[in-house]
C-alpha positions in Angstrom: 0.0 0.0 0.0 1.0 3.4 -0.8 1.1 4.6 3.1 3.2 1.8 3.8 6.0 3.4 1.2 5.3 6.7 1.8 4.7 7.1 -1.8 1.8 8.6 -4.3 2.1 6.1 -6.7 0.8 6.8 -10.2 -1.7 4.0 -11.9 -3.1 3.3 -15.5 -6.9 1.6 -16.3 -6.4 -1.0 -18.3 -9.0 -1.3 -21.1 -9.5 -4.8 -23.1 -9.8 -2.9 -26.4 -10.9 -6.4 -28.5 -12.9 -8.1 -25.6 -10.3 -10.5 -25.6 -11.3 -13.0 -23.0 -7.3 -13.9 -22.3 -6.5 -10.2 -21.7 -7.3 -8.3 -18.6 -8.8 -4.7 -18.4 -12.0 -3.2 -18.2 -14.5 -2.7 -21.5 -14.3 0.8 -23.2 -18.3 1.6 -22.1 -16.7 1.3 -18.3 -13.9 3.7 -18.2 -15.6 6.8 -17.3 -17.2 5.1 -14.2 -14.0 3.1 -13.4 -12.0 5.8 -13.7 -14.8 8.1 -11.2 -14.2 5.3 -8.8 -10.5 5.0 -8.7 -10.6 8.6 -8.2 -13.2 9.2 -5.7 -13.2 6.1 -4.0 -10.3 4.3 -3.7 -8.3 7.9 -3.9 -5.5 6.6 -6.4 -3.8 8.8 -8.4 -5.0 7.9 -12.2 -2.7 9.4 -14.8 -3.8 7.3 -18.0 -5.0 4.0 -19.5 -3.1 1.4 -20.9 -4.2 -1.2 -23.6 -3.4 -3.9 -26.4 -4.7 -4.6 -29.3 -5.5 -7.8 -30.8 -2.6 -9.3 -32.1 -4.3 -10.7 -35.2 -5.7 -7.0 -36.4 -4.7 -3.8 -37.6 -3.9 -1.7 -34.5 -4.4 1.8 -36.1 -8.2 2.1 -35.4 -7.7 0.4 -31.3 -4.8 3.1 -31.0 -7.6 5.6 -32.4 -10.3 5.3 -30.5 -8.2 4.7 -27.1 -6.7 7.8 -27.4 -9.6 9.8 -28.3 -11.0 7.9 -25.4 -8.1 8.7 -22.9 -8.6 12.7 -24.4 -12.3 12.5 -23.5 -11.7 11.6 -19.9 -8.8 14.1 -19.3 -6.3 12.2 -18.3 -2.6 13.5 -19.4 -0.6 10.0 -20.1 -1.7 6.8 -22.5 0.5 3.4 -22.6 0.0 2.1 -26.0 2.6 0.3 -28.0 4.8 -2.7 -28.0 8.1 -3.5 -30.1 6.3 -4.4 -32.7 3.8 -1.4 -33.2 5.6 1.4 -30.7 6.4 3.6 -33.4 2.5 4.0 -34.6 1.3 4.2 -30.9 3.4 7.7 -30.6 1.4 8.9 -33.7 -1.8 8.4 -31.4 -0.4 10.3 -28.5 1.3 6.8 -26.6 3.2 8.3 -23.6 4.5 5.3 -22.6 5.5 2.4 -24.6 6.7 -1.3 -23.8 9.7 -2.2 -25.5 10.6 -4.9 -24.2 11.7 -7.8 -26.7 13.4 -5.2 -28.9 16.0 -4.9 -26.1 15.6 -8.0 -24.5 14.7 -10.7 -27.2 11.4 -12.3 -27.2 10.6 -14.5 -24.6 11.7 -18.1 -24.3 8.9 -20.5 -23.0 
């Protein structure tokens, strides 16, 4: 817990943008309630969302409407993009990207 730490810690709301039922998050239609709750509720400091498209699609119209999403709710920061699609999530405003297997490798099983 933050008081533990002694820290404000900064969060992002994860949103399943395919309805993917092997990825986590929240639907789009929930955000503005989920994100009212984290705020006003729970009191945690919510500074984006965060989500991944469907590996099998095209993610230029996901990265779209997430960001105009992410704009519509005010929040200042939006995680999009992995090594493979980075580059396209910065187009649509992507704050923070995950880079990992670029600089890493991919992952062994």
């Amino acid at each position: 817990r933050e008081t533990e730490i002694n820290k404000k810690l900064s969060y992002f709301i994860q949103i399943n943008l395919g309805n993917e039922y092997q990825k986590g998050g929240i639907s789009k239609n929930e955000a503005k309630t989920f994100l009212a709750y984290c705020r006003d509720d729970l009191k945690i400091n919510v500074i984006g969302l965060m989500a991944i498209p469907p590996n099998d699609k095209n993610p230029t119209d996901y990265f779209n409407d997430i960001s105009n999403l992410n704009s519509n709710l005010g929040l200042k920061h939006l995680s999009l993009g992995m090594s493979n699609d980075y580059k396209l999530a910065v187009q649509y405003k992507s704050t923070y990207v995950r880079i990992g297997s670029a600089i890493l490798g991919e992952r062994k099983n």
